[in-house]
C-alpha atoms as one frame of an Amber mdcrd trajectory, in Angstrom:
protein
  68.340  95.504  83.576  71.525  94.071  81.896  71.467  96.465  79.110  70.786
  99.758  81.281  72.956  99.005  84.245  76.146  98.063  81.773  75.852  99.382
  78.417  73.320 102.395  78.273  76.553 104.456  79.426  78.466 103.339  76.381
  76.307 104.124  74.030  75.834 107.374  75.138  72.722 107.449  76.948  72.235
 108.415  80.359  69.377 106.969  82.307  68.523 106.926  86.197  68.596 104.019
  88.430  66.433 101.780  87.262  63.689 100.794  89.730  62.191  96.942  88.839
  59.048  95.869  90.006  59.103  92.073  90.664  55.338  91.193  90.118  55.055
  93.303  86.775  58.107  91.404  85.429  56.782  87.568  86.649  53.185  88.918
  84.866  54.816  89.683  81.734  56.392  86.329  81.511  53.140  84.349  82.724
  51.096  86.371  80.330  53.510  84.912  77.971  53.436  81.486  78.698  49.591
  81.747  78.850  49.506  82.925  75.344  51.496  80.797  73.889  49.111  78.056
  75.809  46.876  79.084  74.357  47.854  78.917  70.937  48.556  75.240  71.267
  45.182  74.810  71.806  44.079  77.031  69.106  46.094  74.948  67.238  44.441
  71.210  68.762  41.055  72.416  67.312  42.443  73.525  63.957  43.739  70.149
  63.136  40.826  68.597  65.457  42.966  67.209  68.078  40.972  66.208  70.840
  42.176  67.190  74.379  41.183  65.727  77.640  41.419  67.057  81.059  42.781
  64.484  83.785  45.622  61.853  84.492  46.063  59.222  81.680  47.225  55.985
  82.466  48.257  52.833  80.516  45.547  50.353  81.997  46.765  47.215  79.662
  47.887  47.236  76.210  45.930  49.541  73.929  44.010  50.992  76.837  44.442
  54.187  78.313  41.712  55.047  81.281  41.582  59.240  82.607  41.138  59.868
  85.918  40.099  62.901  87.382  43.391  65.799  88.122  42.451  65.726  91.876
  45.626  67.809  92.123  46.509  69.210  89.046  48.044  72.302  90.373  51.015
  70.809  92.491  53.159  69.154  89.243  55.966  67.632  91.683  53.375  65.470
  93.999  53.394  62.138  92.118  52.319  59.667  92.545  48.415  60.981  92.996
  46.501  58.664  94.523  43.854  57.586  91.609  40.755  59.831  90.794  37.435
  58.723  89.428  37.323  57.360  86.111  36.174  59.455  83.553  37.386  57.961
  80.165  38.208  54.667  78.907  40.538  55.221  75.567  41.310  52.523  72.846
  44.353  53.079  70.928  46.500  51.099  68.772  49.560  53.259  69.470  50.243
  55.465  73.467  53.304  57.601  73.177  54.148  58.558  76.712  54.972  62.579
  77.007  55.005  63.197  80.862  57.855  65.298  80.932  60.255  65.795  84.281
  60.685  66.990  87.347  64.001  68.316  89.422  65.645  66.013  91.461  65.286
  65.600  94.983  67.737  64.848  97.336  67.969  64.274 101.315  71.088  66.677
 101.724  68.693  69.774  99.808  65.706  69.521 101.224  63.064  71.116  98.895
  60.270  72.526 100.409  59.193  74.940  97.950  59.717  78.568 100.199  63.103
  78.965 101.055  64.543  75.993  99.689  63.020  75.957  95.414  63.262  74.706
  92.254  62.519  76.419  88.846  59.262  76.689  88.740  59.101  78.323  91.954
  62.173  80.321  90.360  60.454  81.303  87.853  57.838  83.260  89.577  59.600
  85.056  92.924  57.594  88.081  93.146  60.106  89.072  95.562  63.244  90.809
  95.128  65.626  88.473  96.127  69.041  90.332  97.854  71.233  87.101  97.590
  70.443  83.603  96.536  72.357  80.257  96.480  72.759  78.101  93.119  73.235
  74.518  93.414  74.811  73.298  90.066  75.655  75.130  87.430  73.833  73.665
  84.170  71.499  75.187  81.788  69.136  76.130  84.449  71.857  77.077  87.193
  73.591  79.399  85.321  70.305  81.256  83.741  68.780  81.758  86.744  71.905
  82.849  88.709  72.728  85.422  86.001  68.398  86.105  86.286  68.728  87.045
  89.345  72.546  88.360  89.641  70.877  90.955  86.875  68.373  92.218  89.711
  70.993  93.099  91.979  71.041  89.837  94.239  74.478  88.167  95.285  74.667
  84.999  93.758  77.130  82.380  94.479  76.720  79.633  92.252  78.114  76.155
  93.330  78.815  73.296  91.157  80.318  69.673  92.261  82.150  69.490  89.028
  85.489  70.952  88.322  83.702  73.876  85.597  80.684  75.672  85.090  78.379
  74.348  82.227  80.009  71.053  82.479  78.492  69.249  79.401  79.922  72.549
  77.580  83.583  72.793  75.589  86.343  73.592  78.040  86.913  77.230  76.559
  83.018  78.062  76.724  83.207  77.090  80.424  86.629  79.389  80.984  85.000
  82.144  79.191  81.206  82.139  81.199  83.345  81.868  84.197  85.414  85.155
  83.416  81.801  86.734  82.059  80.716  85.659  85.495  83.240  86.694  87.898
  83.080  90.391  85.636  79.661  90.444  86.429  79.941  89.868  90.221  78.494
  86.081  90.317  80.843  84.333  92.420  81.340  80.497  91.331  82.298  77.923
  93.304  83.965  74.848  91.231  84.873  71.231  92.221  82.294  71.986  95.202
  80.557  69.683  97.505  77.663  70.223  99.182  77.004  69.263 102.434  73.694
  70.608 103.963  70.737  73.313 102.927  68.439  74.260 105.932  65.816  76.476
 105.696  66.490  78.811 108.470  62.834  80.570 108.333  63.543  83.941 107.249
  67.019  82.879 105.072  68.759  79.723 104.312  71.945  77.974 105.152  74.053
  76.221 102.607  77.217  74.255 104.332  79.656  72.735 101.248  82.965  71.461
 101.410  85.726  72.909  99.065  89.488  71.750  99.067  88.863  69.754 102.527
  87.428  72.841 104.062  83.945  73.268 104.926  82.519  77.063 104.473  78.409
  78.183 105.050  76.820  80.763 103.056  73.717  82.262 104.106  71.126  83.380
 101.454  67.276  84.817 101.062  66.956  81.710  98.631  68.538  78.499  97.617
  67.818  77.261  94.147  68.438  73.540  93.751  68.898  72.931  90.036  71.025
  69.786  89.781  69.275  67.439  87.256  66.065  66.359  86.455  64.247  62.773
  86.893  61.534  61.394  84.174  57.506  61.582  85.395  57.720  57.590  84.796
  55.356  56.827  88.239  52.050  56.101  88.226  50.823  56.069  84.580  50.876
  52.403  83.967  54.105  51.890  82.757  54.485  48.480  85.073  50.972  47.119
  83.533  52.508  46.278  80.302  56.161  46.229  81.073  57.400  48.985  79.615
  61.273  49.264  80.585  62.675  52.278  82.653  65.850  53.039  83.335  67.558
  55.506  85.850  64.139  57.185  85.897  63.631  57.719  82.305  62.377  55.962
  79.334  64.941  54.192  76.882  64.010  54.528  73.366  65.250  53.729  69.709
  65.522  56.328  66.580  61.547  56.173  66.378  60.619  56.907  70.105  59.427
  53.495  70.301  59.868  51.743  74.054  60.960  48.186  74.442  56.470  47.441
  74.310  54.935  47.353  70.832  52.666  50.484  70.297  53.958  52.090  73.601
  56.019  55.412  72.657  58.217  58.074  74.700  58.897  61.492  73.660  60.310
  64.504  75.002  62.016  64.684  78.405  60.853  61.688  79.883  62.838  59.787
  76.932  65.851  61.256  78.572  68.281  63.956  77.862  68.804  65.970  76.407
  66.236  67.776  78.016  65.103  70.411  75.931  61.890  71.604  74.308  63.559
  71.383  70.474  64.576  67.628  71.117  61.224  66.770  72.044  59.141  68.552
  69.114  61.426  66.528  66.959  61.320  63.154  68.469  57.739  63.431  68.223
  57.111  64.363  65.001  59.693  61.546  63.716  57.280  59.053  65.639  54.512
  59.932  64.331  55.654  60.003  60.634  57.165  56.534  61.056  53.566  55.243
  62.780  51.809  57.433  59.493  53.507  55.244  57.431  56.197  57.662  56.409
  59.779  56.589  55.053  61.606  58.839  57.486  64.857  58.322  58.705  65.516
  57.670  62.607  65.739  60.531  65.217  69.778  61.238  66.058  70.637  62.810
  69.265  74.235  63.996  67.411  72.952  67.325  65.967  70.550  68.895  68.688
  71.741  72.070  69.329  71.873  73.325  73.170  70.998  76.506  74.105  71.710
  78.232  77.569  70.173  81.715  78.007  72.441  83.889  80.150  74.550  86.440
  79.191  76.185  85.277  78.104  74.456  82.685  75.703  75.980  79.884  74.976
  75.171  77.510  71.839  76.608  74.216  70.330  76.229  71.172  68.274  78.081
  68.188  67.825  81.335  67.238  69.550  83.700  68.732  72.318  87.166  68.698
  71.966  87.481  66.848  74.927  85.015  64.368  73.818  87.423  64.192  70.725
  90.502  63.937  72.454  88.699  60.894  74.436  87.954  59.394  71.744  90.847
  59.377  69.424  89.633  61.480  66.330  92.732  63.577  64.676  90.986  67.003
  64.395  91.663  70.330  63.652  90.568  73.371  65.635  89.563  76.940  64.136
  88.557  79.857  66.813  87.606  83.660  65.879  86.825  86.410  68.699  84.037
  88.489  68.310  86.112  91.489  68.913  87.423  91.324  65.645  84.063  92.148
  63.944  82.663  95.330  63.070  79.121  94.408  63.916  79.932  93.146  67.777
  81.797  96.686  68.238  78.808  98.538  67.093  76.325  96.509  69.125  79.012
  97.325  72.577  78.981  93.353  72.880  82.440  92.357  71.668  82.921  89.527
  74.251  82.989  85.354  73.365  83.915  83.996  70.379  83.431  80.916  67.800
  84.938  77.505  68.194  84.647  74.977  64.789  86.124  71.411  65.139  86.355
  69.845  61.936  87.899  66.108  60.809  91.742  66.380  60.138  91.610  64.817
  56.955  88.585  64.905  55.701  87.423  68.421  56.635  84.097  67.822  58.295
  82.286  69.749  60.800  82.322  67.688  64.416  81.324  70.164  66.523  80.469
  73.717  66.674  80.340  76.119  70.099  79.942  79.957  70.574  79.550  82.116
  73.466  78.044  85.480  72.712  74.991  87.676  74.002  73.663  86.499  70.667
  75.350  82.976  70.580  71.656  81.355  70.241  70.136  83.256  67.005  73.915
  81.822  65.248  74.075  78.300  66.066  71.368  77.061  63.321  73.943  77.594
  59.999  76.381  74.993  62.174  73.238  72.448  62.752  72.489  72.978  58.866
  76.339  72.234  57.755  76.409  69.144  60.395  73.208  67.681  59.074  74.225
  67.768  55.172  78.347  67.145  56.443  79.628  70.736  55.259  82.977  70.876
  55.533  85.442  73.851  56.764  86.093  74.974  52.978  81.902  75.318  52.787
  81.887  77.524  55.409  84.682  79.938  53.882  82.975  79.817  50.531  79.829
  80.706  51.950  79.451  83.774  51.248  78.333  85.801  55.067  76.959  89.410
  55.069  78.926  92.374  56.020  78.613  93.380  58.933  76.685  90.580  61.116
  77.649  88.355  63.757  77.901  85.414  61.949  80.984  86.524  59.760  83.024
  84.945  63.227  81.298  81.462  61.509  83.816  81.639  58.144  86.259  82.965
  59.991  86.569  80.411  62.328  86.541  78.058  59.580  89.416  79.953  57.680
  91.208  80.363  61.225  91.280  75.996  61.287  92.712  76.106  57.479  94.599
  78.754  57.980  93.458  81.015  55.456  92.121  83.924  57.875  93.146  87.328
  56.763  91.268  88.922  59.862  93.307  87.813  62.503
């Protein structure tokens, strides 16, 4: 919808109005989902991985009894109230991979029709004509520009004083301006005071600069954080330590309990699919035996799909400034590069902080429509310590996207010729 609405013009085509149809687009993505289910499983009987349906829970140490799902279709009711036993499970090592759920709160009452969270998000078979964000993370931001891209109004609002908040500065600036172009109105530094689910809309009353405003909407997304699915698996039987709702761990995924593990989300942030694949393959390796060095939250890279995209890795230069480091800043714009002008998506650029002295990558962040498919080279050169002279020496295709990569490099040693 993006593409045709904005850019089909520009490249010389010249199509209708384009028409969506709500339940063929939420099919397409569940048939998706379902077949990438289903290669997981496909994949549990190729390495014979043996799957069991119900609730697991930690009955004493080394035990793990299954209950029956009596309601395995409603993921945010927990606790369940125990099913029938049907397994008992001996095992010298339980890692814990529960996931997590949004958080609640009494001010946004969820109630899962007018009032939602992602997953509800995710599958609105109904053309929404305007819907409320509340917060402006990851998921805020992708499903307000979602649904902004369907032709809803979407007023985003987020308590902090920026968009993307855990973001650098100038990648929050920029979404913001990419935002306001796109007709997604933002609301920063924000409070919220009420959401009431009015039947046929909803009624979002915040407080802004002393002065309280209400916004009426078909839908009100509540997308500000998530809590760990720590209750009722047995955590408290062997004293397993939780804190702020999620699971503290070490490099290894292992809990403050011999042979009890945590992985993924419900080992806390960041939250994010990547993060957990990782954690858990480092645990197993080091419980296999394997010399493997210890899982480091430093180098995930985060990935926010909107348009758009934002990626990064490592350090922000406010975290730097914080924290004292002398460091050096390079920056190239994507409308310097033949490839983004051929591709009509010129917009965002790349950001490189490197150590003053030494050279060293600290952080990398770009904002691009293809900002995700670039950030891997800048996890690669933080993982083996490339410095900003690596990254000009590296020799980068002509013409791609991830020239703006050197020349943000050469831009911090001030060696560009492009600019």
């Amino acid at each position: 919808m993006h593409t045709i609405e904005h850019k089909a013009k520009t490249f010389g085509i010249a199509v209708g109005k384009a028409n969506p149809d709500m339940d063929a687009v939420v099919k397409r993505s569940r048939d998706i989902a379902g077949q990438l289910n289903k290669g997981i499983q496909f994949l549990f009987k190729k390495h014979g991985v043996t799957k069991i349906d119900g609730r697991g829970r930690i009955a004493r140490k080394g035990v793990v009894e299954v209950t029956e799902a009596n309601n395995p279709a409603d993921k945010s009711d927990r606790p369940n109230k125990p099913g029938k036993v049907v397994e008992t499970i001996n095992a010298k090592h339980i890692i814990v991979a529960t996931g997590a759920r949004p958080r609640r709160f009494d001010n946004m009452p969820y109630d899962g029709k007018r009032v939602i969270g992602h997953h509800e998000a995710m599958v609105l078979a109904e053309q929404p004509k305007s819907v409320v964000v509340i917060g402006a993370g990851a998921i805020g931001v992708e499903f307000g520009y979602y649904f902004s891209s369907f032709g809803a109004q979407v007023t985003i609002i987020e308590l902090m004083d920026r968009l993307v908040p855990v973001e650098d500065d100038d990648i929050s600036r920029e979404l913001q301006k990419a935002f306001k172009k796109q007709g997604i109105k933002a609301l920063t530094g924000t409070k919220v005071e009420s959401v009431v689910n009015k039947g046929k809309h909803v009624e979002v009353t915040y407080e802004a600069k002393g002065a309280k405003e209400t916004v009426k909407a078909d839908y009100c997304l509540v997308a500000v954080g998530i809590t760990g699915n720590v209750e009722d698996i047995g955590l408290d039987k062997v004293g397993v330590k939780v804190e702020r709702g999620f699971i503290p761990v070490d490099g290894y995924a292992r809990t403050n309990v011999e042979g009890v593990y945590a992985i993924g989300d419900v080992a806390g942030a960041p939250a994010l699919a990547h993060k957990a694949s990782h954690e858990g393959l480092t645990c197993v390796e080091k419980i296999a035996g394997h010399d493997v060095p210890p899982f480091s939250k430093d180098i995930i890279p985060g990935c926010t799909y909107c348009q758009p995209q934002i990626a990064s890795v490592g350090k922000t230069e406010r975290a730097l400034k914080e924290a004292g480091v002398d460091y050096k800043v390079g920056k190239f714009g994507f409308k310097s590069l033949g490839k983004a002008m051929a591709i009509g998506d010129n917009d965002g650029f790349v950001k490189l902080l490197f150590d003053k002295k030494y050279g060293q990558l600290l952080g990398a962040h770009i904002i691009h429509g293809e900002a995700t498919e670039l950030i891997s080279e800048l996890v690669l050169g933080m993982d083996v310590e490339s410095t900003s002279h690596t990254l000009i020496r590296a020799v980068h295709p002509h013409p791609t996207l991830s020239e703006a990569v050197m020349e943000a490099a050469a831009v911090a040693e001030d060696e560009c010729v492009h600019l």
